[in-house]
Every structure is written in structure tokens, then in C-alpha cells.
C-alpha positions in Angstrom: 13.5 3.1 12.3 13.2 -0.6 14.3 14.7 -2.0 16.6 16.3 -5.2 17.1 16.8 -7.1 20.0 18.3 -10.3 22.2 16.4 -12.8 23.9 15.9 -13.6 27.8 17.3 -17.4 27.9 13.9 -18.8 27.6 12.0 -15.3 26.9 12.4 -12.2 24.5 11.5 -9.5 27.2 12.6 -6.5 25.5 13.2 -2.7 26.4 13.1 0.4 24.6 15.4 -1.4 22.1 16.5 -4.0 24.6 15.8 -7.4 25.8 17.1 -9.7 28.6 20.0 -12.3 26.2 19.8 -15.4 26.5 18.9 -18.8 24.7 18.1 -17.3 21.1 14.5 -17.9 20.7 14.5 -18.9 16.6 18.1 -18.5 15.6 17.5 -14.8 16.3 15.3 -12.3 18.1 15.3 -9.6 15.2 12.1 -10.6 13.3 10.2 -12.2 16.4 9.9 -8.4 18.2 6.5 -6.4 17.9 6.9 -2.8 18.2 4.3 -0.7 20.0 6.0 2.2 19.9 4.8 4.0 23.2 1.3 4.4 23.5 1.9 7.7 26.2 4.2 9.3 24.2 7.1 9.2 27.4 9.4 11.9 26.3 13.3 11.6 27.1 14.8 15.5 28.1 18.5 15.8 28.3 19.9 18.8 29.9 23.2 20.5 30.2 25.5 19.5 33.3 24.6 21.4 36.5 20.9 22.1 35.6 19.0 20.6 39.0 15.9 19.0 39.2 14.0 21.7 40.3 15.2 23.7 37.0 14.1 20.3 35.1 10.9 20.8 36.1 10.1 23.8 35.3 11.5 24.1 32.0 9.4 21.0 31.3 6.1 22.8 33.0 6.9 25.8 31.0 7.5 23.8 27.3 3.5 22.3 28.5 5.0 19.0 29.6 3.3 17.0 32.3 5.2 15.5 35.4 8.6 13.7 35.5 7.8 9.9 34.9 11.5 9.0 35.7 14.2 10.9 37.5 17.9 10.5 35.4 18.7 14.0 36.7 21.7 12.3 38.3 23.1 12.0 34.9 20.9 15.0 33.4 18.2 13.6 32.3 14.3 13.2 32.9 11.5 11.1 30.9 8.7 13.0 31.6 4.4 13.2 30.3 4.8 14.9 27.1 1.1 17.1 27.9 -2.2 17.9 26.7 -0.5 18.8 23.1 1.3 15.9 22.4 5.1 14.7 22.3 5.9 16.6 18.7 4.7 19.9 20.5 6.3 19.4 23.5 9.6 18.7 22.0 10.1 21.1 19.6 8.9 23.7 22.7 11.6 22.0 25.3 14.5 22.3 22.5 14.1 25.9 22.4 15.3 26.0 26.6 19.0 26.8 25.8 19.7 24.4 28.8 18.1 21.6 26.9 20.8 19.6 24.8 17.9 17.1 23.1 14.8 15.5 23.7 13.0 12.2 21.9 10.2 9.7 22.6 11.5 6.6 24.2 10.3 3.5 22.0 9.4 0.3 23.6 8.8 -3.5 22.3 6.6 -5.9 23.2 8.0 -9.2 25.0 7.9 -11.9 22.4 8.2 -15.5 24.1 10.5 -18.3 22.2 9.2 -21.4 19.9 10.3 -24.7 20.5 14.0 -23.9 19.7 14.2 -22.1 22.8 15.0 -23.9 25.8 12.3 -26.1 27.2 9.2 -26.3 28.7 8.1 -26.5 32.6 7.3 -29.4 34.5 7.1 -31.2 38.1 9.5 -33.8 37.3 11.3 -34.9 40.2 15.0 -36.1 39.2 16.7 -39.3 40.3 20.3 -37.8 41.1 23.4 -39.7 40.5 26.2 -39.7 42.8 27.3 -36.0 43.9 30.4 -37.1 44.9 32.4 -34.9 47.4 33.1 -31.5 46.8 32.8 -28.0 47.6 30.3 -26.6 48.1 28.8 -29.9 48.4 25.3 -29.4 46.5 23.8 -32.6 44.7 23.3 -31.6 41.3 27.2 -30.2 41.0 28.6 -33.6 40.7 25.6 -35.6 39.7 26.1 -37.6 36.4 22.6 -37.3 35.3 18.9 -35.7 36.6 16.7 -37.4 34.2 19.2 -40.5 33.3 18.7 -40.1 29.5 22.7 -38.3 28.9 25.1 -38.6 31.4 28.5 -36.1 32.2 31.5 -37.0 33.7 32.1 -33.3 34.8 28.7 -33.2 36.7 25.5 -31.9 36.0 27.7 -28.0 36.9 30.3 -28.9 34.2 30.3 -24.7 33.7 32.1 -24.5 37.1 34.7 -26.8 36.0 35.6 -25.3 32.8 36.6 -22.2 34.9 38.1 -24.0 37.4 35.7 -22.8 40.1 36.6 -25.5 42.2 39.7 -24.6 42.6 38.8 -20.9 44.1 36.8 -22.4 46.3 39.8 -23.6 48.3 40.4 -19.5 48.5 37.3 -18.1 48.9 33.5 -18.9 48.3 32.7 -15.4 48.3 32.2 -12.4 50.8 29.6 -10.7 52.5 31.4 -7.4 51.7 30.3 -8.1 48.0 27.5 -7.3 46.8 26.2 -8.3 43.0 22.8 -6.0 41.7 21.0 -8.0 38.9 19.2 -5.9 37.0 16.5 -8.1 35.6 13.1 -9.1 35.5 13.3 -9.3 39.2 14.1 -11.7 42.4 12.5 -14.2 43.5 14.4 -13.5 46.9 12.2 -16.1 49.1 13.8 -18.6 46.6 15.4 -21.7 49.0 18.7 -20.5 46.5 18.7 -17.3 47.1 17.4 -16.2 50.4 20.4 -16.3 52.5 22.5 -13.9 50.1 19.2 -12.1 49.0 19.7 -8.3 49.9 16.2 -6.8 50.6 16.9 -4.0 52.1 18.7 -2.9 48.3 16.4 -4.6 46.0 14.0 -2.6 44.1 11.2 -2.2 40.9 12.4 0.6 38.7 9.2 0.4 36.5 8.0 3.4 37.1 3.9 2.3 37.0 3.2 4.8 40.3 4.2 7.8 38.2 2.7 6.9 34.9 -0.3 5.6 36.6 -0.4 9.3 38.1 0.0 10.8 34.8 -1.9 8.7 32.4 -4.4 7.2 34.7 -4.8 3.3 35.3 -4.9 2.1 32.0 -1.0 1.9 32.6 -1.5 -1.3 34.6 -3.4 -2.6 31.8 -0.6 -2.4 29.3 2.7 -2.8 31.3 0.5 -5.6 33.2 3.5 -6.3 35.5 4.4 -3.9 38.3 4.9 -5.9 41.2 8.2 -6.3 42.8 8.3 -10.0 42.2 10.0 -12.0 39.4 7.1 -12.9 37.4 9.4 -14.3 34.5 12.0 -16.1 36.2 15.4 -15.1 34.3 16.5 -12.6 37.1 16.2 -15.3 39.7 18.2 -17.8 37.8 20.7 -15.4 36.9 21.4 -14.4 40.4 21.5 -18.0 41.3 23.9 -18.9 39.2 25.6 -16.2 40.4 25.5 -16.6 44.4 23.2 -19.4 44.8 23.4 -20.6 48.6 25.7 -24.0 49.2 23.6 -25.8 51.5 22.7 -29.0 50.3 20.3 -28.8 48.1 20.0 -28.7 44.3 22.8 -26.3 42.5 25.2 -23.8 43.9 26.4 -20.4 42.8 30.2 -19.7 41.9 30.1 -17.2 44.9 28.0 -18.6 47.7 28.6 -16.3 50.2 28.3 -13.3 48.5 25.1 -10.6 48.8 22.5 -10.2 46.0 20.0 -7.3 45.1 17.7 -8.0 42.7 16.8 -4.8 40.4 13.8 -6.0 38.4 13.2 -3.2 35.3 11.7 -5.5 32.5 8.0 -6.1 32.9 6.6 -9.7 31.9 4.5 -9.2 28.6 5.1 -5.6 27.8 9.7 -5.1 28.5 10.4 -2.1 29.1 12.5 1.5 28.1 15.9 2.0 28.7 15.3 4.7 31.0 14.1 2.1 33.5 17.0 0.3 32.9 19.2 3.1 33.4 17.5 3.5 36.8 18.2 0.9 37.9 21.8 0.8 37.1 22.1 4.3 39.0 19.8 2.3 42.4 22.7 -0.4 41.8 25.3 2.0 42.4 24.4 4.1 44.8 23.6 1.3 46.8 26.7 0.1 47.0 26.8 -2.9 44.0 30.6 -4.0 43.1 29.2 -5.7 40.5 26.1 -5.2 38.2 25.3 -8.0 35.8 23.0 -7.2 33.0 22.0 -10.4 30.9 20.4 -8.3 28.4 21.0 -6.5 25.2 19.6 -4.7 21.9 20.9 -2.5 19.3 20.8 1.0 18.6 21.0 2.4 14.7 23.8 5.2 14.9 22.6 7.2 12.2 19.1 7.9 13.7 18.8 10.8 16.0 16.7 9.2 18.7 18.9 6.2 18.3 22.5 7.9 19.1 20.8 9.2 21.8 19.6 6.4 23.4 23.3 5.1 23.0 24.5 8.2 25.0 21.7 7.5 27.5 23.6 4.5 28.3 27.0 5.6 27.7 26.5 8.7 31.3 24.7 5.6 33.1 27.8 3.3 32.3 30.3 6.2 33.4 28.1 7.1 36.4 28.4 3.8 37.6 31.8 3.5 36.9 32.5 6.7 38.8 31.4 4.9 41.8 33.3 1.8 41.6 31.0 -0.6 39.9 32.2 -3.4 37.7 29.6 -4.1 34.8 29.3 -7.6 33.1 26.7 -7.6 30.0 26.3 -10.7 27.8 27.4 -10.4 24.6 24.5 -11.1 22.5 22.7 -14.0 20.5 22.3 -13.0 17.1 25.6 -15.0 16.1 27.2 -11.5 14.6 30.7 -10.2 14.5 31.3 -6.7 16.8 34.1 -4.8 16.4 35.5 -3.3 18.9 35.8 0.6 17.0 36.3 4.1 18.0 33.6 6.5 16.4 31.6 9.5 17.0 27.9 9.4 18.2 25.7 11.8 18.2 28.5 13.9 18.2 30.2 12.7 20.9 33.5 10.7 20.4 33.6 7.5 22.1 36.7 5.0 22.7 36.2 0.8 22.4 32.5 0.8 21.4 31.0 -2.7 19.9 30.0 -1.9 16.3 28.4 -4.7 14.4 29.9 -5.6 11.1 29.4 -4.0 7.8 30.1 -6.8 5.7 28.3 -10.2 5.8 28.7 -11.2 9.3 26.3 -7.9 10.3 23.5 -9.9 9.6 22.1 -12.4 12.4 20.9 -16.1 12.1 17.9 -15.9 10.1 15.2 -18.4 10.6 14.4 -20.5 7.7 11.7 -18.6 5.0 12.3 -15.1 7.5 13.3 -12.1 5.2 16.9 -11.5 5.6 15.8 -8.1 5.7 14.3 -8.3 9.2 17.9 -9.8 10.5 20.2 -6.3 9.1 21.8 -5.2 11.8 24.9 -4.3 9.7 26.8 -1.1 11.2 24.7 -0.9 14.4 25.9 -0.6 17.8 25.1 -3.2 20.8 24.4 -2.2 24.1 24.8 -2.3 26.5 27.7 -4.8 26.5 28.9 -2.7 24.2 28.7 0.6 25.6 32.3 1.5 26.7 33.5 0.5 29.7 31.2 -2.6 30.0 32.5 -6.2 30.2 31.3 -7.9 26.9 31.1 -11.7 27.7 30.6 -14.6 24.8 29.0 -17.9 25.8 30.9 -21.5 25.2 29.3 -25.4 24.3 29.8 -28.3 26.9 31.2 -30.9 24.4 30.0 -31.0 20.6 28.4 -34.5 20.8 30.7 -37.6 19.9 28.1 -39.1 18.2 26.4 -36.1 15.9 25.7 -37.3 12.9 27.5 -36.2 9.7 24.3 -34.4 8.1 24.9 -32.0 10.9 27.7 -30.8 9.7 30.2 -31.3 12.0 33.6 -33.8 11.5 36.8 -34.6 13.3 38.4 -32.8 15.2 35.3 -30.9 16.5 33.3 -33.7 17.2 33.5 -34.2 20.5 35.6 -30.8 21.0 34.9 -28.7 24.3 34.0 -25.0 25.1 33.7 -24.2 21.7 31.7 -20.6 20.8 27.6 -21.5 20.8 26.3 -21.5 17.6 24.3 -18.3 18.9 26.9 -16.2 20.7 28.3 -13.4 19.1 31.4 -12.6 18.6 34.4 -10.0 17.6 37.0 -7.9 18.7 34.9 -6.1 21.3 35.1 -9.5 23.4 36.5 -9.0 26.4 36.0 -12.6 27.9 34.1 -15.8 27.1 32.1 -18.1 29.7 29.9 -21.5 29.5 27.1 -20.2 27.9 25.4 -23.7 27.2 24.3 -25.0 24.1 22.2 -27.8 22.7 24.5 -31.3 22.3 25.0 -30.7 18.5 26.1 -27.0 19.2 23.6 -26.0 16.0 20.0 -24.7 16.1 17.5 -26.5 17.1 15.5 -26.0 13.7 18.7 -27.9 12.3 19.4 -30.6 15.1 15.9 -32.2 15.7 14.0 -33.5 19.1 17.0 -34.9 20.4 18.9 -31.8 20.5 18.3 -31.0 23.9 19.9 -28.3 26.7 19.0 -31.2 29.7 21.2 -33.2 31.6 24.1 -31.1 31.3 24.0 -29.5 28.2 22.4 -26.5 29.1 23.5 -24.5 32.3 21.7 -25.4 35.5 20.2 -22.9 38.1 17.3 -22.1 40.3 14.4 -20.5 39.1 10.3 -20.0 40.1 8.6 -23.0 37.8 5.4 -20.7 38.1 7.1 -17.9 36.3 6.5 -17.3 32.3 9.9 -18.6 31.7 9.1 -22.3 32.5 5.8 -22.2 31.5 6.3 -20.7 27.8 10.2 -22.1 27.0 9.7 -24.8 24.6 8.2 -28.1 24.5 8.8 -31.2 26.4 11.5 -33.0 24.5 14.2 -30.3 26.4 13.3 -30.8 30.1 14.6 -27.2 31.1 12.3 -26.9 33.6 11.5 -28.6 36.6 10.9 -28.8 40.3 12.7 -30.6 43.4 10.6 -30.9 46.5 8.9 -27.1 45.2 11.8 -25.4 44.2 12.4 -25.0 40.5 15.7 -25.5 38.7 16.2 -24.9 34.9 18.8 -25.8 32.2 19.1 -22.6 30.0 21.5 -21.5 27.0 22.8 -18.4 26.1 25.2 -15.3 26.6 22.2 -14.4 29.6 24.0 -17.7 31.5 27.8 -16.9 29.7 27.6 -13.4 31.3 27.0 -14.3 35.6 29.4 -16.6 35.0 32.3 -14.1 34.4 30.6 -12.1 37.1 30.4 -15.1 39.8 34.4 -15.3 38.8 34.3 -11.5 39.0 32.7 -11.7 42.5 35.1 -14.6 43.6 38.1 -11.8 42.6 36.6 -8.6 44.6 36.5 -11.2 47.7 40.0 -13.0 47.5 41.2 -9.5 46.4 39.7 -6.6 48.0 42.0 -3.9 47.0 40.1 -4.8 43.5 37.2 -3.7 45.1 36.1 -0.1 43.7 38.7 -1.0 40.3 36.8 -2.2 37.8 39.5 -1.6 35.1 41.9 -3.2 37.5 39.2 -6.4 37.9 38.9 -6.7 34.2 42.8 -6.5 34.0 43.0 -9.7 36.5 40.4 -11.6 35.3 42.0 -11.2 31.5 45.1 -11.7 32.6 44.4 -15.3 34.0 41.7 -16.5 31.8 42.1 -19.4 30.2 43.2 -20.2 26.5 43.9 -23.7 25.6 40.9 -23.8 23.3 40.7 -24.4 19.6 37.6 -22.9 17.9 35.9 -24.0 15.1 32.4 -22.6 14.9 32.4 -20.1 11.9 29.9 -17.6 11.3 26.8 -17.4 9.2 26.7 -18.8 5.7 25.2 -16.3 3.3 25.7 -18.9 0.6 23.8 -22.4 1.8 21.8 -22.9 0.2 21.7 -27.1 0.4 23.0 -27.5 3.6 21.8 -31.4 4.3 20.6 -30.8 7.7 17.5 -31.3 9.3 16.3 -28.3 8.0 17.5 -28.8 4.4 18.1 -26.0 2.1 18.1 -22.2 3.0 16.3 -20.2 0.5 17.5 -16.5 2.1 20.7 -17.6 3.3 22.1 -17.1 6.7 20.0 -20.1 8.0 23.1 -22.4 8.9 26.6 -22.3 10.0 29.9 -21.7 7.7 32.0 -25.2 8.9 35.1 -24.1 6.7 36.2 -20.8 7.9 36.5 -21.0 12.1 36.2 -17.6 13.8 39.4 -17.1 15.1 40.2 -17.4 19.2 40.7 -14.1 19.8 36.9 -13.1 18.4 35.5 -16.1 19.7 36.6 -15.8 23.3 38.6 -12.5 24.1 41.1 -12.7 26.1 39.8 -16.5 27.2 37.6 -18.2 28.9 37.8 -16.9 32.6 39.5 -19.1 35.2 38.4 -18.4 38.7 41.4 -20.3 40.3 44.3 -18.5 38.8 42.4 -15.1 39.0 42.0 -15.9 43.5 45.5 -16.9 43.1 47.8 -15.1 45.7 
């Protein structure tokens, strides 16, 4: 069994079969991820309904288990020390407790950082803004034509916000302190000169349970996770949340919903990633603490027909419905492999589910593959994604700027799409389990960096803008100089980032703009979805196709593919539908009395 899994937009933190999405590090994460497996043998127990805690533990004490690492029991559930005798003992004692429905070591991966085709590298460059013009919220880099003066965009360096008509909303609402967002990421930089005034302490937590295991397995635990602080060593969960409810006051960029309330859930550790289960926990913290609206730039895939696998899916299936049960609206980017997911209803692990995202069986199941990769390490044909394709999750695919004017022909792209807006990125994926699209980003060609060169770049507008810690691993490992993602203004660090990770707090900032001008919404999440699908926008024409088994002499930078899969089918356009969902969502009409 493997696992397979999406990027962070600059980093590939990944978790028990999942990673934070964002800009696809290569043209795909699958062959760049290291398994470890799990070096302590962390044991997953469900249980039937109704069995308590206490009742947990004992059946685990009496089956030779150690202590409960992590406590699921709100949706049945305990990862727990498997004891002296070793997770295979220990789980085929604990399956013999007739209140026991399954148990399975959780799998981790190790955190795999991007090469140069991710999104940049750090630096303390200190940009000359162009005029920000007047609008509102007034911040300098939503209106400025340039940072570094090398491209320039007539929409401003927040071109994002006007493609969903943000602008517009403001006039309604910029957001409520009623509504609060949980990130559930690598962490908050909370102190952040973005963030601070919407950051909700008092709510934000670290679900990596290194206290427990430390108890359990001694202190080599800090060795080998390496990060269990409560700060945002990495970066992404700061720049998501940002972009999400970045303060208007002046300075740098702005969040969709400025006046809105954060809580930063970090449960992916900087060099090591994670397990689900720590995931899970913090999606059950999120809720209980009140979050309208959870945003989970991260994803992975789970191989139905393994045991462990389907229930791992189920795992996040109860979180998902526990969450939902209180109210909370989830928004999950989509992924970055560049695969079809159909939107299917199936049995798993016996246990029929309804609108579950199951990648293709046919060609468009297998992901970007890096030039000279075995195509064998990009299969994910008939897995499931998760968790924006758990049921009842918001899947949201990731939209270009503009496919530069001036590309040249070897890059494959001719009239009418040069020049062309808010077309799918050459990374997103794609299907009929989209239920909305968002500016994502994506280089000025719109094609892999291996295939556009040096001066395919995410800066000045290409990318998606938002605050971030320039000492985190995000800047400091992203990709090399020629992209500019990182950089700092008077101390604060900003970044430009592509990928569903930016596509997905972009529907939620809309989201969050809705549960404010619309609080009888707050609570619905069906009823949200509903709105924001029924005003989303759809006067786009796609024409990004999917991956091309068969080039083999593409005439790109690259040159020929020997495996196939390496560059992008021009000639058959993924239809709107797949490529955006319902449409790309459009925060004025969806505040609109």
C-alpha cells in the first residue's frame, strides 16, 4: 500500500496520507513523498456508538495496549500505544472486544519540500509600490500595479479579489466578529501585523499530540516529529488565514473578510506531517469551539480497496458529519495532481456513502508526472480524495490570472486562450465532484514550470498574495530566486503562492462574507453552499485539457516526454462544469439582499 499526497503551496507537509495543497511541488506530489510508516506503531481503535471513554480504555488495557495517544471518542474512536507486544498482537487482541468494530496502524509521511518549480524562494526585498489607488479596504498592495516593477496588472497586485467581485461585498459587509474561521494548518502566526486583530487565542490550539506520545514512548518523540510548539513554523497556515481575514489597516494585503475572527489549529508538524487522527482533532476543537467555517488547504488519497485505507476514509467521513452536526461549513481545496474526480456514490468499507470524489479509472487517474518519473509512482486511478472529497465537504478548484499575451508558441498555447482569464491551473484538479472554483494562481504561462522556463514566475501578480512569517520553512525552502514569492515589508513577510491551498480560503473568505451579510446562514452549511452556488459566476470559457498520455514531442522547454503524462492535452478542453463547478464564486451577488 502507499500513499499519495498534495502539496502545501510552497511545502509537501503530509499526514497519515495527507498533506497541506497547494502550489504543486514537481507537477505532482505522488513520487516526491517518503514513507516512514510509524516508527511507534500508533494503533487507530474504532468502537461501536455509545461505548464511553472509560470503556475505551479498558478494553484497550485489557487487549495489552498502552495509553490513549489521541481522544476521537467523540466520534468512537481512540489512537492509542499499541504495548510491550507490538501493534499485530495488540490488534488482533482488541478485534476480539465485541464492542470493537476495527482497528489499524495509522501511517505517516515524511514532509517533502518543493524544487524550483514550486513557488519561490525567501528574501528581504523591500518593494517599491505603485499607486494603490482608492478603495476598500484601502491596503497598498490591493491596487498596486507592480511590487518589484518587472510585470505590471491593471487589476492590482489582489487581482483574486476582483475576479469574485469582492469589492463589491465590501460595500455590504467586510465581515463579522460573530464569525469565526478555524484553519486547520501548520499553525498561526497570530502576533502576525495581518492577523492579530482577528486572531482568536483564546480558540487556537496544537493537536499534535507530542505530550502523550512523549509519555508513552519517551523523548525520542521530539526527535522525530521535531515540531511541537504552537507556533507556525512553516508558514502556510498563516498565509492561509490571511488571505482569509487579513486586517485592513493600511498596510501590505487584506483579507476578503477583514473583520472576521480567526483560530489557528495547527496539526501538521514542520519536517515530519502528521496522521489524520490529528487532523481529525482538530476538526472536532474547531467545532466545538464554535468555527462557522473550517478551511482545510490540504489533501491526500486513500486506496479504497485496502482495509486500513477505507478506514481511514471513514475516519474522516464521522469527523466531517460531526462537524456538520454542529453547524460547521467545510472548505477543502481540491487537489494538485491535475486529475479528474468524479463525484460517485459507492460503498466503503462497507458503508454506503452519497457524493464521494473518486479519481478516474481511465487515463485522467493518473497525475502530472515529472519528466523521467515512473508513471507508476503517479497511479492514483480509482482512489478516493480527501478530505475535499469526503461528503459533505466544499471541493474548491483553483483559476490563472491571465494566460500571458505574449507566451510563446513552443508553449503550446494559441488564440483565443492567449491572453484568456480565470482559466483552470494547469495543476488543479478537476471533475464532477467540483463544487466551486476560486483564483488559485498560477505561473504567467499557466504550464509547469519544468515546461515554461525562468521567466515563468508567480510574482507581481501572478501568484496570490498574502502575509506570511519569512523565517518559516515555507520561504526559506520554496524555490529559487527567479520567482520572488517571498519577501518582507518593514519585518512582516508577504508571499505570492499558487495552488488549490490559495483557490480554497478564497471560497471561504466569500463563505465568511455570506454567514455575516446573512446570518440566518449561519449554522446551514448546505444552505451556504446553496447560496454561494447559486451566485457564482460563469462567464468563463475553459481551455486547459488534461494530461496527455501520448506526448511524447511536445516542443516545450522540456522537450519530449518519454513516460507520458509530462505536458498538457491543448485539443480537448475540460469542460466548465468539471473545471469550475458551479462557477467561480462571486462575493457580491452572494451579500446581495
Amino acid at each position: 500500500m502507499k500513499k499519495v499526497l498534495l502539496s502545501l503551496a510552497c511545502l509537501a507537509v503530509v499526514v497519515g496520507g495527507v498533506s497541506a495543497a497547494g502550489a504543486a511541488p514537481r507537477a505532482t506530489s505522488a513520487s516526491a513523498k517518503k514513507p516512514t510508516g510509524n516508527p511507534w506503531g500508533v494503533t487507530v481503535v474504532r468502537f461501536t456508538k455509545g461505548t464511553t471513554l472509560a470503556q475505551m480504555q479498558a478494553a484497550v488495557s485489557a487487549a495489552g495496549g498502552g495509553g490513549v495517544i489521541t481522544d476521537l471518542s467523540k466520534i468512537n474512536r481512540v489512537t492509542v500505544a499499541p504495548g510491550a507486544a507490538g501493534a499485530s498482537a495488540f490488534i488482533a487482541r482488541i478485534k476480539t472486544n465485541k464492542s470493537v468494530l476495527g482497528a489499524w496502524v495509522e501511517r505517516a509521511l515524511t514532509d517533502v519540500l518543493p524544487d524550483a518549480s514550486g513557488a519561490g524562494a525567501a528574501g528581504n526585498n523591500q518593494p517599491a509600490l505603485g499607486n494603490p489607488g482608492a478603495t476598500t479596504p484601502p491596503d497598498p498592495f490591493h491596487e498596486a500595479s507592480t511590487i518589484f516593477g518587472l510585470d505590471t496588472q491593471a487589476e492590482g497586485q489582489q487581482w483574486d479579489d476582483k475576479r469574485m467581485s469582492v469589492n463589491g461585498a465590501w460595500a455590504t459587509t467586510t465581515g463579522d466578529r460573530t464569525v469565526r474561521v478555524a484553519v486547520i494548518d501548520t499553525g498561526l502566526q497570530g502576533s502576525h501585523k495581518e492577523i492579530l486583530p482577528n486572531y482568536d487565542n483564546q480558540n487556537s490550539t496544537n493537536t499534535i499530540p507530542c505530550n502523550t506520545m512523549t509519555r508513552e514512548f519517551g523523548p525520542g518523540v521530539h526527535k522525530i516529529i521535531g515540531d511541537c510548539s504552537s507556533e507556525d513554523k512553516d508558514g502556510h497556515g498563516t498565509w492561509v488565514s490571511g488571505r482569509i481575514v487579513g486586517a485592513a489597516n493600511g498596510f501590505g494585503s487584506n483579507g476578503i473578510a477583514p473583520n472576521a475572527q480567526v483560530m489557528g489549529v495547527k496539526v501538521l508538524a514542520v519536517g515530519f506531517g502528521g496522521f489524520t487522527s490529528w487532523i481529525v482533532d482538530g476538526m472536532i476543537h474547531a467545532c466545538d469551539a464554535g468555527a462557522d467555517i473550517i478551511n482545510m488547504s490540504l489533501g491526500g488519497y486513500d486506496n479504497p480497496a485496502v482495509a486500513a485505507d477505507a478506514a481511514d476514509y471513514l475516519l474522516w467521513v464521522d469527523a466531517v458529519n460531526y462537524c456538520r452536526s454542529k453547524g460547521t461549513a467545510i472548505f477543502a481545496s481540491a487537489g494538485n495532481e491535475h486529475v479528474r474526480i468524479n463525484r460517485v456514490n459507492m460503498t466503503v468499507g462497507g458503508t454506503p456513502l452519497t457524493g464521494v470524489g473518486l479519481l478516474d479509472s481511465g487515463n485522467e487517474g493518473i497525475a502530472s508526472v515529472f519528466p523521467g518519473d515512473p508513471v507508476s509512482d503517479y497511479d492514483l486511478r480509482g482512489w478516493l480524495e480527501l478530505p475535499a472529497g469526503v461528503p459533505g465537504v466544499i471541493m474548491v478548484s483553483a483559476t490563472n490570472n491571465t494566460v500571458m499575451p505574449g507566451a510563446p508558441a513552443t508553449f503550446g498555447w494559441t488564440a483565443p486562450a492567449l491572453g484568456s482569464k480565470d482559466q483552470l491551473t494547469y495543476y488543479s484538479n478537476y471533475g464532477s465532484r467540483i463544487d466551486l472554483s476560486a483564483p488559485g494562481g498560477a505561473r504567467k504561462f499557466n504550464i509547469p514550470r519544468y515546461d515554461g522556463g525562468l521567466n515563468d514566475v508567480l510574482r507581481d501578480g501572478w501568484g496570490i498574495i498574502g502575509p506570511t512569517d519569512p523565517t518559516g520553512d515555507l520561504c526559506a525552502t520554496a524555490g529559487d530566486i527567479g520567482t520572488f514569492a517571498c519577501f518582507k515589508v518593514t519585518g512582516a513577510g508577504f508571499a505570492f503562492l499558487q495552488g488549490t491551498s490559495m483557490s480554497s480560503p478564497n471560497a471561504a473568505g466569500v463563505g465568511t462574507l455570506v454567514l455575516a451579510a446573512r446570518p440566518a446562514l449561519q449554522g446551514n452549511p448546505d444552505g451556504l453552499l446553496a447560496r454561494l452556488r447559486a451566485t457564482a459566476r460563469t462567464n468563463m470559457t475553459n481551455f486547459m485539457g488534461p494530461n496527455d498520455p501520448a506526448n511524447t514531442s511536445d516542443s516545450t522547454l522540456n522537450g519530449p516526454c518519454p513516460t507520458g503524462w509530462c505536458h498538457i492535452d491543448r485539443n480537448h478542453p475540460i469542460s466548465n462544469a468539471d473545471a469550475y463547478g458551479a462557477g467561480i464564486v462571486n462575493a457580491a451577488a452572494a451579500v446581495a439582499p
